[in-house]
RORORO-452652 format. One record per residue (C-alpha): y, z negated, x; chain. Coordinates in Angstrom, 3 decimals, always signed. Layout:
BEGIN
{r {Y Z X} A};
...
This chain:
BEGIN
{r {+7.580 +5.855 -8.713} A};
{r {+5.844 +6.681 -5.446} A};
{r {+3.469 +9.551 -5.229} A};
{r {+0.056 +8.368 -4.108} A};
{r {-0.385 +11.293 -2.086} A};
{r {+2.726 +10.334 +0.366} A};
{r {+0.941 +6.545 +0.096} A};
{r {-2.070 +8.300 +1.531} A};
{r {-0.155 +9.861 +4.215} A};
{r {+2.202 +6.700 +4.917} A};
{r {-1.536 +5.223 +5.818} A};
{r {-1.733 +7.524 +8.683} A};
{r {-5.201 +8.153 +7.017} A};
{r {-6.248 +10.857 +8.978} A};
{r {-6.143 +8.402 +11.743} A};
{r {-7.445 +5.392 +10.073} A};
{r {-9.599 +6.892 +7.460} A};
{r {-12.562 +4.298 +9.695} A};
{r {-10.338 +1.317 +9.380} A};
{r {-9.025 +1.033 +6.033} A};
{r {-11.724 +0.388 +3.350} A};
{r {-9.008 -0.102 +0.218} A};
{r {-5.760 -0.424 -0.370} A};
{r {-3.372 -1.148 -3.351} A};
{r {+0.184 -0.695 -3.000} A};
{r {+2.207 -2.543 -5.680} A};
{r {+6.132 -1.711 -6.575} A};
{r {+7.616 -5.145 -8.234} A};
{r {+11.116 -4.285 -8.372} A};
{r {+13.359 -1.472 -6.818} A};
{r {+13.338 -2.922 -3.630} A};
{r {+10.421 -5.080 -3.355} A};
{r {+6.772 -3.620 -2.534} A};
{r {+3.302 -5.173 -1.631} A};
{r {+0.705 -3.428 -0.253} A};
{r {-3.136 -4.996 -0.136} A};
{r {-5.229 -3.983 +2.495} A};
{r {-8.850 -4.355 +3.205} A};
{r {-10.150 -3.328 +6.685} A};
{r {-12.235 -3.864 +8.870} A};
{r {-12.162 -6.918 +11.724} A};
{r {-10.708 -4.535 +14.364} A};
{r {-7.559 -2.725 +12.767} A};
{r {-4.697 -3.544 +14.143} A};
{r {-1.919 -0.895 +13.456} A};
{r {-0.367 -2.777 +10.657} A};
{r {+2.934 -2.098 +12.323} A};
{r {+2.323 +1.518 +11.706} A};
{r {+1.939 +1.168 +8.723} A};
{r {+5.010 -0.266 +7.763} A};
{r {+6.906 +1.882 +10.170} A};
{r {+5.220 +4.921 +7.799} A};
{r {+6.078 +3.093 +4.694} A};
{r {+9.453 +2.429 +5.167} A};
{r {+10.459 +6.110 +6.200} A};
{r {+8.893 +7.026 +3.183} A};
{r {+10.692 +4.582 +0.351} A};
{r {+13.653 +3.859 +2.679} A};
{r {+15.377 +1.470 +5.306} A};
{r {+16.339 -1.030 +2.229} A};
{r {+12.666 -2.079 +1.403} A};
{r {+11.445 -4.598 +1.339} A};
{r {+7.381 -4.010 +1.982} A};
{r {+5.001 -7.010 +2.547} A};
{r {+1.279 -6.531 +3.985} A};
{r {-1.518 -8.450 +2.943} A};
{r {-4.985 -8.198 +4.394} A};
{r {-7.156 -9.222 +1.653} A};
{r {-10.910 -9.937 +0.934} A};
{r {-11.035 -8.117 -2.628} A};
{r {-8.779 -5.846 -4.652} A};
{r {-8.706 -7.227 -8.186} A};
{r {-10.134 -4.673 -11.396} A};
{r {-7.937 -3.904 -14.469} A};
{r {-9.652 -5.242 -17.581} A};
{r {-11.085 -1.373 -17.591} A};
{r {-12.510 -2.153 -14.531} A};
{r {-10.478 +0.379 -12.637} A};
{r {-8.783 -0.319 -9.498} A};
{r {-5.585 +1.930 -9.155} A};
{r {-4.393 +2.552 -5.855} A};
{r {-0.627 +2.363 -7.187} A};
{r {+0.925 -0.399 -9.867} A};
{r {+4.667 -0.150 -10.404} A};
{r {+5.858 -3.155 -12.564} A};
{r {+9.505 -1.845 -12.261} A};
{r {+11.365 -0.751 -15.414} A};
{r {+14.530 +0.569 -14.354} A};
{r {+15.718 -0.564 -17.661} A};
């Protein structure tokens, strides 16, 4: 599992702290992430991003980025920055 305090710094969000308003970032398999983003009208570094992400999980991922209007609650109405839905068994 990734450590949401390398996620935070994958985000560059000393640098984009204005830009980003949420984010989610989703493992689905071993190689195969998602990360949601909402932000506002004028980011533009998603390249960055995924330049920062890969170092940090490794040249084989796969990482998608999708700017979205709304994150989605858990039925406790929490919103976790993380979700891994891999089971390595």
């Amino acid at each position: 599992m990734v450590n949401p305090a390398a996620i935070f710094e994958a985000l560059a969000f000393r640098e984009y702290s204005e830009m980003i308003i949420q984010y989610q970032f989703i493992q689905h398999d071993k190689t195969n992430f998602e990360l949601l983003l909402i932000v506002k009208p004028d980011f533009n570094n998603k390249t960055g991003i995924l330049k920062n992400l890969t170092k940090l999980i490794g040249e084989g991922a796969n990482i998608q980025i999708k700017h979205v209007n709304t994150i989605p609650k858990l039925a406790s109405g929490k919103r976790p920055v993380i979700i891994n839905h891999y089971n390595k068994n």
